[in-house]
N, C-alpha and C positions, 0 to 999 in steps of 0.2 A: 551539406551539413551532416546527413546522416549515409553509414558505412549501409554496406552491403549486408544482409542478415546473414545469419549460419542456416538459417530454417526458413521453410514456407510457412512453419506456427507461426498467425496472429497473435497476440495474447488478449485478454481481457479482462476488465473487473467483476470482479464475484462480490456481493454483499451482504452481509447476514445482518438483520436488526433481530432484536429483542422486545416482546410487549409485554405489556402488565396481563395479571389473569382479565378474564372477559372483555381484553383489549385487540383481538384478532382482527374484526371485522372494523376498525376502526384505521388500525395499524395497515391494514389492505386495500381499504380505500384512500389512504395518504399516500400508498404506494404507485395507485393506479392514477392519481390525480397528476401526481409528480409528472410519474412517465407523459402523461398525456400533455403537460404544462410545459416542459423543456427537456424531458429526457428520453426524446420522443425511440431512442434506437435502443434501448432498456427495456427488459421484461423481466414480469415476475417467473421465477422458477416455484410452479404450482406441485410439481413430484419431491420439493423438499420441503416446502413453507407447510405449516402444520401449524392449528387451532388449542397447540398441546405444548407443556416443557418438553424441552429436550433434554436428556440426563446427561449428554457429552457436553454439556455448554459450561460449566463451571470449569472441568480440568481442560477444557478448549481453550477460553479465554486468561485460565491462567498462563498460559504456554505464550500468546498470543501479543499479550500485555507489552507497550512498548515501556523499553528498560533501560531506555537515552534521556529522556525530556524528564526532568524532575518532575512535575506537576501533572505525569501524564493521565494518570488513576488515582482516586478516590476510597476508602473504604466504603463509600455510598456505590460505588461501581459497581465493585464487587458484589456487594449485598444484591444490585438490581440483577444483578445474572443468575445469583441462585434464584431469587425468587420470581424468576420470568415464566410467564405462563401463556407464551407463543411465539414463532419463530417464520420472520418472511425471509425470502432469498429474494436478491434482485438482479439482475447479470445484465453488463454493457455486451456491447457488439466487440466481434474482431479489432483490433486497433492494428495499423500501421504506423511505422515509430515517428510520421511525421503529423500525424492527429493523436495519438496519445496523448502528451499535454493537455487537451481541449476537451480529450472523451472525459479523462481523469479529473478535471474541472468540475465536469458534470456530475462525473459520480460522488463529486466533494458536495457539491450543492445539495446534494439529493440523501447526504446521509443529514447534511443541516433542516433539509426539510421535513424529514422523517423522524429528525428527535424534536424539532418542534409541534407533530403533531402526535407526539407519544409513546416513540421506541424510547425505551428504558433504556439500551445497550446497543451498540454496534462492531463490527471488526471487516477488516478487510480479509477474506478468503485467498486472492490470490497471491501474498505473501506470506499470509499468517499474522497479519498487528491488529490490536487494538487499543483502543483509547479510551479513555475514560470521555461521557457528556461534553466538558466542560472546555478538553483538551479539542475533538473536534471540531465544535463551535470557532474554538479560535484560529484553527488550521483554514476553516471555511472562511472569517474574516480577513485572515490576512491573502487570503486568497483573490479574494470580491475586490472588483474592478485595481486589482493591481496589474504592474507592466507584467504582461509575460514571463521574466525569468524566475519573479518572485513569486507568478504564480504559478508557475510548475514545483519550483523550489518548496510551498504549501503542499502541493500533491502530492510530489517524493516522499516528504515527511509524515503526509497520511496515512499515503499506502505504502509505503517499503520496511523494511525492517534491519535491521541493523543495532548489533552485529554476529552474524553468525560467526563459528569459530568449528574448522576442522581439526584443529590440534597444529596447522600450520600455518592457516590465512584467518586470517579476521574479513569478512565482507558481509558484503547488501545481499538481501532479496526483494525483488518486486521494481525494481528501477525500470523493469521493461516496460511497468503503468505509464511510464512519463517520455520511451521511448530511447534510454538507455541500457547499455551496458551496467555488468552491476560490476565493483570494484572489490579488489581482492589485497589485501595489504600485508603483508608476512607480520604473523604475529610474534611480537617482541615482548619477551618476562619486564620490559625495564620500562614497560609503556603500559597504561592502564586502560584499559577497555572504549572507555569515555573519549579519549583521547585519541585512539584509532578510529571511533567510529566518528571526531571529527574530521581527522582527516579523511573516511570514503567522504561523508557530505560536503569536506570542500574540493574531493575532487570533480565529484559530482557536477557542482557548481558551476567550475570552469569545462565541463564537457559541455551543459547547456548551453555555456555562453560560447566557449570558441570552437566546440567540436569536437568528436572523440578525437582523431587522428592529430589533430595540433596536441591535446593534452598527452595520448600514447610517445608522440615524439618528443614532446615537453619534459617529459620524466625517463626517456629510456623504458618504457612499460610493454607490456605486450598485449592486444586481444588478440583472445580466440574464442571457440568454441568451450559452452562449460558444456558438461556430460552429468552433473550430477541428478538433473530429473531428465523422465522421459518426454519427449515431446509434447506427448498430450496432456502434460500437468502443470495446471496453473502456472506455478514458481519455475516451469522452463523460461529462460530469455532468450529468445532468439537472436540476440543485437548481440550474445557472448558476454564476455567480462575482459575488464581491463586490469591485469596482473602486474601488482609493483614488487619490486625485488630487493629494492637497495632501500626501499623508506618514499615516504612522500615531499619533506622539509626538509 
């Protein structure tokens, strides 16, 4: 089911929460309870998590902010990131692309467990998204006790971001959370943004269910190697990207 990688990079999820002022040691202890509960291969990163605002979190999260799902942010969002007054990191393990799915599960649980005991704010670090409360929550529902495809499908959507634009592909970042390739689509003036980034999530789709190399032969597509981050940063994918030429439909 899954291709050979381009890299010995595992990748893994990076998570930043947000707490209210004199909410650190509270926000710290949901984090430690968590890990200890089910997230057992999860640690806090203690060299970033700080008792303090962080000034980069408002033009962070605006950059961040998903810009697909109508409903994905709130002006209440917003508000709680200016006004946050402490910041935990939390970091999964290595993944291979055939337990990603299941690590990324986790890390979905674990951001629903940490705004129910009082992060204000969240985002995924290793693509660069975030979501607003309410948008989480419901990524983590439909995620919970569904079949498999649906719930990677949930994952993707949490953690990846889509859609970047070089000036000549429209594609994903972060698909390597869930153990794919990210998808690269030639960007067309006569096609609107919305529209391209459905078609990477349906190709998405059919690589979960039937496979990169049946959907690469399926369209005429190409993977390879991307080069555009270095190995050792987050947003590398080792799985590559799947490059469409002539269109997806």
């Amino acid at each position: 089911m899954h291709h050979t990688p381009f890299s010995e990079y595992r990748p893994r999820n990076v998570l930043c929460f947000l707490g209210s002022v004199d909410g650190f040691q509270d926000l710290l202890q949901a984090a430690k309870d968590a890990i200890k509960d089910f997230a057992t291969d999860f640690e806090i990163d203690m060299e970033s998590t700080q008792d303090a605002p962080d000034v980069r979190m408002s033009e962070s999260f605006a950059v961040f902010w998903d810009q697909v799902h109508e409903d994905a942010w709130h002006q209440h969002d917003v508000e709680a990131v200016i006004s946050h007054g402490c910041v935990v990191y939390v970091v999964g393990p290595h993944m291979e692309a055939a337990e990603a799915p299941a690590v990324s599960l986790t890390a979905l649980r674990l951001v629903e467990r940490l705004l129910a005991a009082g992060a204000t704010a969240a985002k995924g670090e290793s693509a660069g998204v975030a979501h607003g409360a309410a948008r989480w929550r419901q990524l983590a529902q439909e995620a919970e006790g569904a079949e498999p495809g649906a719930a990677t499908r949930a994952c993707r959507l949490a953690f990846a971001k889509r859609p970047l634009t070089d000036g000549y592909y429209l594609s994903s970042v972060g698909f390597h959370l869930v153990g794919l390739p990210e998808v690269f689509v030639r960007s067309n003036s006569s096609v609107d943004e919305l529209a391209l980034s459905a078609m990477i999530d349906s190709v998405a789709d059919e690589m979960a269910a039937d496979g990169v190399e049946a959907v690469v032969a399926r369209y005429g597509a190409e993977l390879k190697a991307i080069n555009e981050y270095e190995e050792d940063d987050f947003k590398y994918n080792p799985f590559g990207g799947v490059y469409f030429f002539t269109g997806v439909h």
